[in-house]
C-alpha positions in Angstrom: 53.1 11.4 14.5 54.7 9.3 11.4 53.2 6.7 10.3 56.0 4.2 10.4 56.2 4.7 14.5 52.4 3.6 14.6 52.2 -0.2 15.1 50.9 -2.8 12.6 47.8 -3.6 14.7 46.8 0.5 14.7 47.6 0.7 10.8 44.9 -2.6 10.2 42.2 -0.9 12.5 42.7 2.7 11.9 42.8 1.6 7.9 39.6 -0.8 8.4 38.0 2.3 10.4 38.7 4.8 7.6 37.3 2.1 5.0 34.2 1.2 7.1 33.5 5.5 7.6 33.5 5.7 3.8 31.4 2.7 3.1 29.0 3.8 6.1 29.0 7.2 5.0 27.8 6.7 1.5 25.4 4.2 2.6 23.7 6.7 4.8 22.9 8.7 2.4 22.0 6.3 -0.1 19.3 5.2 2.6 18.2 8.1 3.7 17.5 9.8 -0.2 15.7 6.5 -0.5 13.5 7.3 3.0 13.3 10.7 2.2 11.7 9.8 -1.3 9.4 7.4 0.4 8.0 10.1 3.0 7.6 12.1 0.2 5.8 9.7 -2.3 3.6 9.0 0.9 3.1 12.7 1.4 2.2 12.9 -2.2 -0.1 10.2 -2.1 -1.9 11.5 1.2 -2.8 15.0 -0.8 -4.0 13.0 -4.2 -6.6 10.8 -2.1 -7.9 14.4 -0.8 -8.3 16.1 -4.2 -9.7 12.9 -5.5 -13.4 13.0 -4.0 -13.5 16.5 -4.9 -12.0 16.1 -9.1 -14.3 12.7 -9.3 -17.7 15.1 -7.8 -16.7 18.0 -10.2 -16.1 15.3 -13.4 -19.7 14.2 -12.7 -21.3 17.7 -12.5 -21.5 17.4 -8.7 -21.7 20.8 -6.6 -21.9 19.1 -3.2 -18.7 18.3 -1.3 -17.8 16.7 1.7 -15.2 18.3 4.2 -12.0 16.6 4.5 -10.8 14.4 7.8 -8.9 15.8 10.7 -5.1 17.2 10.5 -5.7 17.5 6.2 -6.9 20.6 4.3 -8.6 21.2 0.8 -10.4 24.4 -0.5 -12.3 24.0 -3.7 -12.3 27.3 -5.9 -14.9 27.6 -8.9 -14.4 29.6 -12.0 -15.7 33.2 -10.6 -13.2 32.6 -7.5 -15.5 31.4 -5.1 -14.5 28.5 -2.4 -17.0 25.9 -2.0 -15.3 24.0 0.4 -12.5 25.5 2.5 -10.4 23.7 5.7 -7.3 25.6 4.7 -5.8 27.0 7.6 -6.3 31.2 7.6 -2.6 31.9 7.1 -2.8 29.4 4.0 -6.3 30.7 3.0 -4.8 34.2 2.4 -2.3 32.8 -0.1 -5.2 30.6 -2.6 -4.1 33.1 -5.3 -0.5 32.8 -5.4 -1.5 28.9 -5.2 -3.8 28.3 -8.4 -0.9 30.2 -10.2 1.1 27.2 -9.6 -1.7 24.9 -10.8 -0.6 21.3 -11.7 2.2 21.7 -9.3 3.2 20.0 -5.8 5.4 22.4 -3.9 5.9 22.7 -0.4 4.9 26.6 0.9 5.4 28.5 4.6 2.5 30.5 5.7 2.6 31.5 9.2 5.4 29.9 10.4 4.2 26.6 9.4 5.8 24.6 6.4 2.8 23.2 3.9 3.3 20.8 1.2 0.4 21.5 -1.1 -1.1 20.1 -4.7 -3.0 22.0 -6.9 -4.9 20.8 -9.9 -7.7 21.8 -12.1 -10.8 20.4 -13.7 -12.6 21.5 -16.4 -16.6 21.4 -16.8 -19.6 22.9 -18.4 -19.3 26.3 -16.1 -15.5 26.6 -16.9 -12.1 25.5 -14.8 -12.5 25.1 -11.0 -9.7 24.5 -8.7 -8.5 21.8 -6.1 -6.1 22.4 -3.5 -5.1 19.7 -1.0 -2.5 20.7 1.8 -0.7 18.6 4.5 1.3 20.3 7.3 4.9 19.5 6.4 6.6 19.7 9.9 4.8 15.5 10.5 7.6 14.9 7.3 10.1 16.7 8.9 10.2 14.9 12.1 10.0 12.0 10.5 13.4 12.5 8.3 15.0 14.1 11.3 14.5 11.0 13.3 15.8 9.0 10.4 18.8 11.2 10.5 19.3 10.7 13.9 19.1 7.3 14.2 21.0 6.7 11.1 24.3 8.7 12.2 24.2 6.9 15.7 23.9 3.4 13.8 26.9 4.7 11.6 28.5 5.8 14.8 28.0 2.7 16.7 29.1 0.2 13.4 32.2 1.9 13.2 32.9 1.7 16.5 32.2 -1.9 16.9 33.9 -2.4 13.1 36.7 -0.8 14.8 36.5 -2.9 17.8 36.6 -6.3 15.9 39.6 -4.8 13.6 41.6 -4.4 16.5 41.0 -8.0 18.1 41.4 -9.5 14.1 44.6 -7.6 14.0 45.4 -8.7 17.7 44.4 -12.5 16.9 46.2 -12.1 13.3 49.3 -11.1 15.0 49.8 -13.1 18.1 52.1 -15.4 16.1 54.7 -12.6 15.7 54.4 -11.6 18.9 55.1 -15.2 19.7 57.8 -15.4 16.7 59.5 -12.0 18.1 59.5 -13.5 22.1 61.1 -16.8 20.9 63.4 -15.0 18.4 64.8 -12.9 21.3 65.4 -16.1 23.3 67.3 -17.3 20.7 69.3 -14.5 20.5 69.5 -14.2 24.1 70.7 -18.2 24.6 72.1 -19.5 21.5 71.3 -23.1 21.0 69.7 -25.8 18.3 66.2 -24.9 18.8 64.0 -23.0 16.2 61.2 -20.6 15.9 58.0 -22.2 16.4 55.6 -23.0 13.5 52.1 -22.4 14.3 49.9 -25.8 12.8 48.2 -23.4 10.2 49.7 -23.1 6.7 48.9 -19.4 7.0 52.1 -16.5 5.5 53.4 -16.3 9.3 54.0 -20.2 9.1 55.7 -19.8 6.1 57.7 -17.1 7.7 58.6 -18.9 10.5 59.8 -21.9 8.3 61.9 -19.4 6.1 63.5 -17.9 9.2 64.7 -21.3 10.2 65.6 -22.3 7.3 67.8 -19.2 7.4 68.7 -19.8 10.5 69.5 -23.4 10.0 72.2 -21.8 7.4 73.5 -19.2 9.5 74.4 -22.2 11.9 75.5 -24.4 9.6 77.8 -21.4 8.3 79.0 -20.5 11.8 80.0 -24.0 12.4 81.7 -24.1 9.0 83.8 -21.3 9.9 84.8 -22.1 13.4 85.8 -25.9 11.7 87.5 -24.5 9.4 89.1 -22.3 11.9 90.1 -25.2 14.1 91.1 -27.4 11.2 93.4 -24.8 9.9 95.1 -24.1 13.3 95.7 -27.9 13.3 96.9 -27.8 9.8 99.6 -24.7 10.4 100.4 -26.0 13.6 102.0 -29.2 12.4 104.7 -27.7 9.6 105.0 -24.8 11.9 106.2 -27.4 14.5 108.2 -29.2 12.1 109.8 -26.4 10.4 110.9 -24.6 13.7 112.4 -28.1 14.4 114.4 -28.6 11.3 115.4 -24.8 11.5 116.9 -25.5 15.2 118.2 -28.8 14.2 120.1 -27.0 11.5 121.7 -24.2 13.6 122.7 -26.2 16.7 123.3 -30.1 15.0 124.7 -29.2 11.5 128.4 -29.9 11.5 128.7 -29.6 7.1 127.7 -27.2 4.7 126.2 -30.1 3.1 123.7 -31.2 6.5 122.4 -27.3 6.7 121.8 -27.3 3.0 119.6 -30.5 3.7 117.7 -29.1 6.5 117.2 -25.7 4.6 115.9 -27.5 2.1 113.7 -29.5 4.2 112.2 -26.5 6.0 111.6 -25.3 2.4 109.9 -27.9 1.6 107.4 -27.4 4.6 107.4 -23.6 4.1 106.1 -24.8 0.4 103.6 -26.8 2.1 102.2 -24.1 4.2 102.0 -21.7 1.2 99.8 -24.0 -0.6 97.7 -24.2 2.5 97.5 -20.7 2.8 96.6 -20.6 -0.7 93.7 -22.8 -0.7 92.1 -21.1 2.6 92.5 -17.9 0.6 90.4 -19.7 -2.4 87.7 -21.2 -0.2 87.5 -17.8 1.3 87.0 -16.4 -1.6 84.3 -18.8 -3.1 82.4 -18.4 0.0 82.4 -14.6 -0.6 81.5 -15.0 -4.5 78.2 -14.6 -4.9 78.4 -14.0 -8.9 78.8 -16.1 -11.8 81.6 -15.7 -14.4 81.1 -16.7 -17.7 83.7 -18.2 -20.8 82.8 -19.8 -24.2 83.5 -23.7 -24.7 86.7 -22.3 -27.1 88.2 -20.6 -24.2 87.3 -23.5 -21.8 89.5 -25.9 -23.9 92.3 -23.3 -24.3 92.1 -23.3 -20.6 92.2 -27.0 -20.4 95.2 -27.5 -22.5 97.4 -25.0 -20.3 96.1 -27.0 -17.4 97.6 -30.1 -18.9 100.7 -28.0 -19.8 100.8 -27.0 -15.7 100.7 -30.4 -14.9 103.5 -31.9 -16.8 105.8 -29.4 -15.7 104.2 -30.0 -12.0 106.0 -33.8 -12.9 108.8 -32.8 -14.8 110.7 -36.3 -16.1 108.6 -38.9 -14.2 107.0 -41.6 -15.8 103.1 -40.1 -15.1 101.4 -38.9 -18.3 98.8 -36.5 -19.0 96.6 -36.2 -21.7 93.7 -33.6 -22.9 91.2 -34.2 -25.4 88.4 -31.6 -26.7 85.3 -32.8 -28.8 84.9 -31.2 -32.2 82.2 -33.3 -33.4 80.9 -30.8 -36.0 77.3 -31.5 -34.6 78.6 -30.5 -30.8 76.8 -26.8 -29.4 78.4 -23.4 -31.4 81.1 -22.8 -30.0 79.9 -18.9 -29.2 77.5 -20.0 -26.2 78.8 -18.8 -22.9 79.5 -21.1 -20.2 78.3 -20.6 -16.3 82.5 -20.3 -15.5 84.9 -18.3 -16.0 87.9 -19.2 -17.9 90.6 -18.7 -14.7 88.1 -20.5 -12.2 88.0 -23.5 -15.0 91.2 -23.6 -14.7 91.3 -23.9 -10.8 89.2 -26.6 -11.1 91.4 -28.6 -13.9 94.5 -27.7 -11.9 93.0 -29.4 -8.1 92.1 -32.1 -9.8 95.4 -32.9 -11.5 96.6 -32.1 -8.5 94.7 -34.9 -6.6 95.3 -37.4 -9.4 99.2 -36.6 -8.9 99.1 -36.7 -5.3 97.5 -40.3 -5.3 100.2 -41.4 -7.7 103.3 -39.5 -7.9 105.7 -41.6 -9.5 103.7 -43.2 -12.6 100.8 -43.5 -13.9 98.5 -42.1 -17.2 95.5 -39.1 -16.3 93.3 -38.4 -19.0 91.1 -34.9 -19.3 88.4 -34.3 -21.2 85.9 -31.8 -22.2 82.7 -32.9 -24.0 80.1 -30.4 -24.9 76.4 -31.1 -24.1 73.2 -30.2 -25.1 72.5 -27.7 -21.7 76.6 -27.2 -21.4 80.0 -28.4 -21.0 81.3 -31.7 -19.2 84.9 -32.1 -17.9 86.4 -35.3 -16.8 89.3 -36.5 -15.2 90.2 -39.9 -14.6 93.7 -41.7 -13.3 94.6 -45.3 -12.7 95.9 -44.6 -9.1 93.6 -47.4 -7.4 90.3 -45.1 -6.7 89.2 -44.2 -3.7 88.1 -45.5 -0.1 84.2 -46.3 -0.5 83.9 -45.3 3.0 85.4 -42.2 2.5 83.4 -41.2 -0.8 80.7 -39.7 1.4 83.6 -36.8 3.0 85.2 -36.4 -0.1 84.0 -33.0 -0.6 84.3 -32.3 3.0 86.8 -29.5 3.6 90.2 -30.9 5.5 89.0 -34.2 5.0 91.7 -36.5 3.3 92.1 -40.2 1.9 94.8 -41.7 3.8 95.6 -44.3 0.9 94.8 -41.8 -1.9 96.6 -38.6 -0.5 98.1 -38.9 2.7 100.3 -35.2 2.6 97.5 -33.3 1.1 95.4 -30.7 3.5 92.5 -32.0 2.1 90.7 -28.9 0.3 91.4 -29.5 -3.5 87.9 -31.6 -3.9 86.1 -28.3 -1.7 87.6 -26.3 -3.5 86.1 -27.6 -6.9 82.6 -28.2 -5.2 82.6 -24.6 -4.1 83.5 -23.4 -7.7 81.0 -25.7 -9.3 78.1 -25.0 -7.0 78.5 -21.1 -7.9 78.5 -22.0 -11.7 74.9 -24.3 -11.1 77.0 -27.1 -12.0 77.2 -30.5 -10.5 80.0 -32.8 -8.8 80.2 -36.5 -9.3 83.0 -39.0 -8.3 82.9 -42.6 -10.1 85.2 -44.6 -8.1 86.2 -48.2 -9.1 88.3 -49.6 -6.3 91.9 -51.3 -7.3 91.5 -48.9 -11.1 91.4 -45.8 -10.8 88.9 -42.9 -10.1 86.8 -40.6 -12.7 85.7 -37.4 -11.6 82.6 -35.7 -13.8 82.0 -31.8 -13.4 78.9 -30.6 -15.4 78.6 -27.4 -15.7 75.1 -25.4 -17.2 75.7 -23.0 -19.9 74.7 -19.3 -19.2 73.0 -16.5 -21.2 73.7 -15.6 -24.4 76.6 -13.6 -25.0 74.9 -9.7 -25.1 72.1 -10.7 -23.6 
């Protein structure tokens, strides 16, 4: 089976259980060395309190020697080989001279079929070196470590089944908000609406989830709804000069008497057909912002070339009327150098100069002055354009950026995208939008936008 098909709650327990085995496993053995050296100090010390009557007699010149208790076994060998005191068992008596040769030595020994752990030590006196030898029957020890054994694998056993148990119900608990995310999720998707995922009261990483997912979800709305307005507003839009073009079109094949009335409702239908190409235009440039997902980038030199053929676009835009258009560049010698990139590029600087023209000339046509200006700063580049065409609605400020939305006394033939347009393109840069209106003057519009990194970098 592949781990990626085994479930999130399995992976936490089975990876907990593996853990808590390892942990377990060295901790048995750590505890049962530490029993097993215990039962064998104990051992030890069992055979050193039955040599010690015997070593203490023999230091003080002492010939007579009591027997040992039940279950524990001493002989006592003197210098010519003789026992003086002998409990050993007879399989273990046969064996006392293989024993003194390990004299000074505690070593466990099988005689019989029966496992011994015996000490041997000497003491010297006047008459020459006798021989102590103090023997337990090992198989007490035995039993006593193979219960410990026992009883520490089914303790191991039984932790990590229980650790295992309480993984699984953490991991159940732990994800019963995604379970509850997923089920409310699918009813989303299953009956579209305006709720959102629920957000459990804990400030936990599934809460956070959940208020991400909405978020996202908020925008995915908000994006759908955008698109279906824009949709609908752009039917609306086409519908109109379609209407009106297939009107003057008729009017001129069925009413036109002259040369001179079909020339004037050709040219009328051209002017509508102009309209609906500029439309078309600007849906194609909004559609393309909202695809852009990079940055370009342009120094403040090419920014101001860019801004003087702006200018350039839209006198010729006016041709002889009496509206003037001016551009002016900083060159304080203490303004940024002019090799620091700017968040823009140079051709979408250039939409923005033009739609704002644009708006100026559309809310004054026939006369008027518009001045642009770009001004350095110390974190990038500010344009402005200003005209004296009376400002804006203050009611309407708060739609200006609204796509479709138009300013009946400021624009009232314009489809209402130039300012979206210009938001769009200055909220990929980083930059910022701001509109100083002064009603019965004129209006000021201020586009900051951030410089970006350094060229090369």
């Amino acid at each position: 089976m592949r781990w990626s098909r085994i479930g999130i709650r399995a992976r936490i327990t089975g990876g907990s259980l593996l853990i808590a085995m390892l942990f377990s496993v060295v901790a048995g053995i750590l505890i049962y060395n530490q029993v097993r050296h215990i039962v064998n100090d104990g051992e030890i010390a069992v055979l050193e309190s039955i040599e010690a009557p015997y070593r203490t007699a023999l230091a003080k010149g002492g010939a007579d020697f009591d027997r040992p208790g039940s279950d524990l076994f001493a002989a006592v060998v003197d210098p010519s080989g003789s026992r003086k005191v002998d409990t050993l068992p007879k399989a273990l008596r046969r064996m006392i001279p293989e024993l003194i040769e390990h004299n000074g030595e505690t070593r466990t020994f099988t005689a019989g079929g029966v496992t011994y752990l015996v000490r041997i030590t000497s003491v010297e006196t006047s008459s020459g070196e006798w021989h102590v030898i103090a023997a337990r029957n090992g198989e007490a020890a035995a039993s006593v470590l193979s219960q410990v054994t026992w009883l520490l694998l089914i303790c191991i056993a039984g932790i990590n089944l229980a650790f295992a148990l309480a993984s699984w119900l953490i991991g159940t608990a732990a994800l019963s908000p995604v379970d509850r995310l997923r089920r409310s999720a699918r009813a989303l998707v299953a009956k579209p609406g305006t709720e959102l995922l629920p957000v459990g009261p804990a400030d936990d990483e599934i809460a956070q989830l959940a208020r991400t997912l909405n978020e996202l979800i908020g925008e995915l709305r908000a994006s759908t709804e955008r698109e279906r307005q824009i949709v609908s507003d752009a039917s609306h839009e086409f519908r109109t000069p379609l209407a009106i073009l297939q009107t003057k079109l008729e009017l001129a094949q069925s009413q036109a008497t002259t040369l001179a009335e079909m020339r004037a409702d050709v040219a009328s239908a051209q002017q509508t057909l102009l309209r609906l190409s500029a439309l078309a235009t600007s849906l194609l440039e909004l559609s393309r912002i909202d695809a852009q997902s990079g940055r370009g980038s342009a120094t403040v030199d090419e920014l101001s070339s860019e801004l003087a053929d702006a200018a350039d676009r839209g006198r010729l835009r006016v041709g002889r009327g009496d509206v003037v258009i001016d551009f002016s560049v900083d060159t304080s010698p203490g303004r940024p150098s002019d090799d620091r990139l700017v968040a823009v590029s140079a051709h979408d600087f250039g939409r923005i100069c033009d739609n704002l023209v644009n708006n100026a000339l559309a809310a004054r046509p026939e006369a008027g002055h518009i001045q642009m200006s770009l001004t350095p700063t110390p974190h990038g580049v500010l344009l402005a354009v200003e005209d004296e065409a009376g400002g804006m609605d203050e009611a309407f400020l708060p739609h200006a950026f609204d796509r479709f939305a138009r300013d009946a006394t400021r624009s009232p033939s314009g489809a209402g995208l130039g300012l979206a347009i210009v938001s769009g393109i200055v909220a990929i840069a980083g930059g910022t939008v701001n509109l100083v209106n002064t009603p019965g003057v004129g209006l000021r519009v201020e586009v900051e936008l951030p410089f970006a990194a350094e060229r090369g970098d």
